[in-house]
Structures are given as C-alpha cells and as structure tokens.
C-alpha positions in Angstrom: -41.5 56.8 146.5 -42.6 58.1 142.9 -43.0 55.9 140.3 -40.8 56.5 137.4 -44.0 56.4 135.0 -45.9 59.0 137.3 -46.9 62.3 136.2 -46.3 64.7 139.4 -49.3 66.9 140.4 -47.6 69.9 141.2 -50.8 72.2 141.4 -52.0 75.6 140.3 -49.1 77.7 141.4 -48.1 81.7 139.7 -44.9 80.4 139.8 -43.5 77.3 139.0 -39.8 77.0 140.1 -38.2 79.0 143.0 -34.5 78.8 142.8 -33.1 79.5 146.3 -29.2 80.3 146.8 -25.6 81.1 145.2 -25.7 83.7 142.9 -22.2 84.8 141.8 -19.1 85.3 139.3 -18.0 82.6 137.1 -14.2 83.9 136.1 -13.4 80.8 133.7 -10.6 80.0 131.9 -10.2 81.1 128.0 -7.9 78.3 127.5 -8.3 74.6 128.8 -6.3 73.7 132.1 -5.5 70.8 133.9 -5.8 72.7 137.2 -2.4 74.0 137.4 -4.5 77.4 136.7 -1.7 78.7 134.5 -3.9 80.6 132.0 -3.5 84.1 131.7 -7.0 84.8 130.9 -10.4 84.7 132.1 -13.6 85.3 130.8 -16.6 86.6 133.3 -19.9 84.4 133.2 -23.2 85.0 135.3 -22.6 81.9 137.4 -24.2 79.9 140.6 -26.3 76.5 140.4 -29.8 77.7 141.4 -29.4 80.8 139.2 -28.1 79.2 136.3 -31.5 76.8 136.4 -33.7 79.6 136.9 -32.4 81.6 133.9 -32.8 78.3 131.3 -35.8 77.0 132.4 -37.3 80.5 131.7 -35.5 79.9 128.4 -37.0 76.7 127.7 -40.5 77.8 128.8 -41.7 77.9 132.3 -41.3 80.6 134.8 -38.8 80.9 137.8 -37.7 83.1 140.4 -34.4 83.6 141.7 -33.7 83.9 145.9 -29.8 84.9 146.7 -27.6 87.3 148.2 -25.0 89.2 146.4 -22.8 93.0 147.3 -23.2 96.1 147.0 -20.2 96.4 144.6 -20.0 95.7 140.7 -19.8 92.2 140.4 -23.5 92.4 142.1 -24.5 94.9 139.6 -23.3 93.0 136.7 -25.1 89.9 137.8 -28.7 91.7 138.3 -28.5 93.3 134.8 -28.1 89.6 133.3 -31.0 88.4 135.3 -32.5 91.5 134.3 -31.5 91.1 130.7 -33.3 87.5 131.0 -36.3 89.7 131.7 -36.3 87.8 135.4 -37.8 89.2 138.7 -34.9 90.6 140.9 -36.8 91.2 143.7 -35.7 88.5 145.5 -32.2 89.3 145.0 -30.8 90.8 148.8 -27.9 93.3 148.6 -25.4 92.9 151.3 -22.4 94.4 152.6 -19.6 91.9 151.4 -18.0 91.2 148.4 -19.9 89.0 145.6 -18.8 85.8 145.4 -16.6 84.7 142.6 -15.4 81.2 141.7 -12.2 80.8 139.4 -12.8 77.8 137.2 -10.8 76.2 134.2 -12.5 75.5 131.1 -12.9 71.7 130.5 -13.9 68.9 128.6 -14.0 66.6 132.0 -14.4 67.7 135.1 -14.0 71.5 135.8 -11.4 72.9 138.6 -12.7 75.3 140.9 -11.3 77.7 143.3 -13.8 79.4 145.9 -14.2 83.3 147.2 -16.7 83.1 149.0 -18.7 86.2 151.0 -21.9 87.7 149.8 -23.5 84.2 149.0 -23.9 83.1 152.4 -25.7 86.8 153.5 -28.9 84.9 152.2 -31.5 85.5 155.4 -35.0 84.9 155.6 -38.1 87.3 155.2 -41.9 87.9 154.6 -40.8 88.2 150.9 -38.9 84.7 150.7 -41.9 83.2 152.4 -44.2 84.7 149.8 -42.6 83.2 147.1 -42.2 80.1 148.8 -46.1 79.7 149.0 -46.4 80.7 145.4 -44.1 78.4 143.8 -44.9 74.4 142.5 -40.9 73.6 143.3 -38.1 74.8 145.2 -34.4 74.1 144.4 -31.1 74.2 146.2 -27.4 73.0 146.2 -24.7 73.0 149.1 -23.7 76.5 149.3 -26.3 77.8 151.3 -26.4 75.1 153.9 -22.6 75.2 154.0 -22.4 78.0 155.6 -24.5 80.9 158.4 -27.0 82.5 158.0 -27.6 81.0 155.2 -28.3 77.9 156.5 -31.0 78.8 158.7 -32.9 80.3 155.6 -32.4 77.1 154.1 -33.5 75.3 156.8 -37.1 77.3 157.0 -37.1 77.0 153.3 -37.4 73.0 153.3 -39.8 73.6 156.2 -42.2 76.0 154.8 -42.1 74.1 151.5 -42.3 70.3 153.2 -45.5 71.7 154.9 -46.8 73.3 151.9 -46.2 70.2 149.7 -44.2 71.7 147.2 -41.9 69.4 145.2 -37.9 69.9 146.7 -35.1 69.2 144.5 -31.4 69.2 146.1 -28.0 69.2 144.3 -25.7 67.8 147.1 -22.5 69.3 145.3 -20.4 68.9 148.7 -17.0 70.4 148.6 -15.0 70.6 151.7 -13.5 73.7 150.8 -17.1 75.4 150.7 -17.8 74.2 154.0 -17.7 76.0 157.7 -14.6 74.7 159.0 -14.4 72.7 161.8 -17.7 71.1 160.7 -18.4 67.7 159.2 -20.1 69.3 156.2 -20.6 65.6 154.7 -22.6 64.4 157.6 -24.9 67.6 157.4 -25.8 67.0 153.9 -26.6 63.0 155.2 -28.9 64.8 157.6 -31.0 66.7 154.3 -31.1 63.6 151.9 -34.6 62.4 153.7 -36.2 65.8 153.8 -36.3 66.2 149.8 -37.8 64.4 146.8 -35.5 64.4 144.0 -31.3 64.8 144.5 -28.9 64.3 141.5 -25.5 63.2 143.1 -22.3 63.6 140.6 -20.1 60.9 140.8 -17.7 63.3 142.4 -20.4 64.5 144.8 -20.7 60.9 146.0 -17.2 60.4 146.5 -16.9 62.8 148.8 -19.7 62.5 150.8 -19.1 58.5 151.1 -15.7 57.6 150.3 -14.9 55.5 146.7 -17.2 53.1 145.3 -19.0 51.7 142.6 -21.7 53.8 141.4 -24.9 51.2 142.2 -23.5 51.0 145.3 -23.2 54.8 146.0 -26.8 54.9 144.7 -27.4 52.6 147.4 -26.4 54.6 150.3 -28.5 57.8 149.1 -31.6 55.6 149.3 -30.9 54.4 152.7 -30.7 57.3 153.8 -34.1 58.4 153.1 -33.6 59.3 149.6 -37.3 59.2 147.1 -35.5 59.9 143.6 -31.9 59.6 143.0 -30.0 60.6 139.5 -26.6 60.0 139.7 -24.6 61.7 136.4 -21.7 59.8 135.6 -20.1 62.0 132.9 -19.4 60.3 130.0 -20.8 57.1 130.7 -24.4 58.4 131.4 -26.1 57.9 134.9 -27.8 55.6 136.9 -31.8 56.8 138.1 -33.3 54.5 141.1 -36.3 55.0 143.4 -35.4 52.1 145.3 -37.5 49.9 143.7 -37.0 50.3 140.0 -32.9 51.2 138.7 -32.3 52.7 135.5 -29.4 52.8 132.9 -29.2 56.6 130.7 -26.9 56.6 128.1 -25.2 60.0 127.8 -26.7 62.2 124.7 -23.8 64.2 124.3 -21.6 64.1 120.9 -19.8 67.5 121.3 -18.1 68.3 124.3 -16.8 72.3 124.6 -17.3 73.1 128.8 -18.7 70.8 131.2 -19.4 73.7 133.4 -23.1 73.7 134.2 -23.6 70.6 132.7 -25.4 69.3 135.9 -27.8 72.8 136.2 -29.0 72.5 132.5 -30.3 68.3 133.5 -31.9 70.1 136.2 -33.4 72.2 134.1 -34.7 70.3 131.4 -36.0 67.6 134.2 -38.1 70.7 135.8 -39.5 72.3 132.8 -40.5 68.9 131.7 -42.5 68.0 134.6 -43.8 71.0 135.1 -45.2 70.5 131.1 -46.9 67.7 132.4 -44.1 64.8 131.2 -43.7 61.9 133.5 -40.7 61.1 135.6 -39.0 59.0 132.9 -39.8 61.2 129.9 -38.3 64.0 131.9 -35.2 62.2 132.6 -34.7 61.8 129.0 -35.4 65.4 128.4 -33.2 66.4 131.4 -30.6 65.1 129.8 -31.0 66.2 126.5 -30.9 69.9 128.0 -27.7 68.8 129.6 -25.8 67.5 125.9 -27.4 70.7 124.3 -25.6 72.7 126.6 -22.3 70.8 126.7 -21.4 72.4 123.0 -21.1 75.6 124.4 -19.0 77.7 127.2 -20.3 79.0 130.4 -22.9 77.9 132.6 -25.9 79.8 130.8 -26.4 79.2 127.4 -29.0 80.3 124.7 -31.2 77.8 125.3 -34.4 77.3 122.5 -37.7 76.1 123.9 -38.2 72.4 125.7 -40.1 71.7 122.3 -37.2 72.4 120.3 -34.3 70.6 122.3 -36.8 67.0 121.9 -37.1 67.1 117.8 -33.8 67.9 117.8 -32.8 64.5 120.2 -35.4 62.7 118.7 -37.2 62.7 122.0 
C-alpha cells in the first residue's frame, strides 16, 4: 500500500518512463458528433495511450521512451516523424507487415466515440532491446490494447514480469473495450487477473462499468481494491475522481473550466501524475498536478498537445 503523503524512491535510472504499447492513427472528427459518425471530415492526430504519455511528459520535463508496433506503410511513417519531431528515441518502434492501426473518433465535450481498426498494434513482440530498456527505466506504463490481443500479450506479460522483479514502479490504464478484445475471450476477467500485479491503475468511470457492471463509484473503487489493487484513481469526468489506497479515500474536484476535446484527457493525468513523481512530489501533490495536466489539455483538440513545463502548468493552477 503507498501512503498518499509518500514520496516514491524510484532510483537512479537513464530513463525515467517506458511507455509500452498502441501506437497509431487518431482520425477525429472536425465537427462534434453524437456518435451517429455523420461528419464529413476528419482530421489525422498522432494517437495511442502509452505514446501520447511518452510524448508530454517529455514535454513537461522528464524523459520517456516509447515501445510499439506499427506498418510498414504511411500511416507508420507519419507517426515516427512526430515522435521524431518530439526529438524522441524510435528505436523501440518495431515495423511490421500489417496495416497501422487507426481509430475513428468524434470530437467531444463528453465522452468521445470510438471505432477500432486494429492490425499493426498487436505485432508488438518481445526482444533483447525491450528488455534493455525495461532494466533502464524508473516506470513502465500500459493500457488494454496490448494484453487484448496475441502476441502482444505475451510481451506484456514478460514486461510486468521483468519490471515486478526489477522493482520498477507499474502503472496500468484498464481502458477495457469489448470491441478491442480477442473474441471469444472474457477480456473483462483477464484484466481482473492484472489489477494485483501493478501499483497504480486509473479506472474511467466507463472503464469500470464494463469491467463490473453499473454502480456507484465508491463502490466500483471498492472492487479494484479487492482485487489486489495498491493505488486506484478513478476519473469521473466532470465531477472529478475519487483516489483510495484502501485505507485513506479521497475527493478531487475537476480543474477544468474550458472544455474543447476530451480525447486524451486520461493520458495527460497520467502524465502530469508521472512527471511529478518522478520530480520528487509526493503521491498527493502529484494527484493534484495530474490533474492539472489533464484540464490544461482539455482546452485543446487531439490527444497531444503543446504542453509547457510541469513548473509552468502549477503557477498557472495555483498548485
């Protein structure tokens, strides 16, 4: 259990936060949409969870490395020169013979609407590189996609391992979506399976609906701590989130007063929250932080946003 007060040793690493997963194409909406995906245009964005968070914490100030799979065509070109442009290591970027995957997305003040093509992502396999950077890194990062699916999985699988004996910190964003999942395969149940082998997981309200059914958010909380969770943050959109380590539960306002996408809302908390400890802020300080990062972002479209430095983003919320 960590103590919401604690500052996290997280050692003398070269690298502080390796990012392991989805990286893909982001075709959202230039209009907003209520789902009926009736827009006639779409507007390319650099997208994926774990690459999103690598790119802005590099932006606010500490360094991360990106681990996915992506084609041998131009949607995998195109995302490579924006890592490049971020002036990010693409080393650990593995070009496969499948299409990138591309998500089609509607812009949105709420909750955005996402339709999945999914082929490159899941290519992801493990290697004397991955393992390198595994051992070099204070943190390691990763959402549903690459345990929804094979290989994929099994790299994600001797990722936790390698990082669990190797005491790095493990953050997991259990962003479960049925239609992401192997079919045939309880995919909720899997994830249930993951929740005791990391330290830190940040549940969506939606997130938690789907992996338990409806219920009230202290209660959801509830079930991700029985099940082994150490530090859950569940986002609740507007109405903030609830933080609990099973012994202490907190209430966080939400920060946000302009609203333009929600998309990547989720990866820039991450963000924030991971630069900040790695800066040497405690658990509480870099909730607050985390989700100042997250309102910053909310005023702008896409994913990845000009993010200034963590120093920056606190005078600015008064942090």
């Amino acid at each position: 259990m960590f103590e919401l007060d604690d500052i996290i040793p997280l050692g003398d690493k070269p690298n502080d936060l390796l990012a392991v997963g989805e990286l893909l194409i982001d075709m959202i909406s230039n209009e907003y949409d209520d789902g009926s995906f009736e827009c006639d245009g779409y507007t390319k964005f650099s997208g994926g969870a774990p690459s999103n968070i690598a790119m802005n914490v590099n932006r606010l100030g500490i360094r991360s490395e990106i681990v996915s799979a992506v084609g041998n065509d131009g949607f995998g070109t195109y995302l490579l020169r924006r890592l490049q442009q971020e002036d990010m290591d693409t080393k650990g970027i593995q070009r496969v013979d499948a299409s990138t995957s591309l998500v089609v997305v509607t812009k949105s003040r709420t909750t955005p609407i996402p339709i999945f093509y999914r082929d490159a992502d899941y290519q992801m396999t493990f290697d004397a590189s991955l393992e390198q950077r595994i051992a070099n890194s204070k943190i390691v990062h990763f959402s549903c996609w690459p345990i929804s699916r094979t290989p994929a999985r099994h790299t994600l699988e001797r990722v936790i391992e390698e990082a669990r004996s190797q005491g790095l910190l493990i953050g997991f964003d259990p962003n479960y979506h049925p239609m992401i999942w192997q079919r045939g395969e309880d995919g909720a149940q899997y994830v249930k399976s993951i929740i005791s082998k990391v330290d830190v997981i940040k549940p969506s309200e939606d997130d938690a609906e789907r992996l338990f059914g409806k219920d009230e958010p202290v209660k959801q909380l509830e079930k991700f701590l029985e099940l082994g969770a150490k530090l859950v943050i569940m986002t609740l959109g507007k109405d903030g989130a609830i933080v609990s380590n099973g012994k202490e539960t907190l209430s966080f306002d939400s920060l946000a007063t302009e609203i333009v996408d929600t998309t990547g809302a989720g990866d820039a908390f991450w963000s924030g929250f991971y630069a900040a400890l790695i800066k040497g802020h405690s658990i509480r300080e870099a909730l607050h932080l985390g989700f100042a990062v997250s309102a910053y972002k909310l005023r702008f479209t896409g994913a990845v946003v000009h993010l200034p430095r963590l120093d920056v983003i606190k005078e600015q919320f008064s942090l």
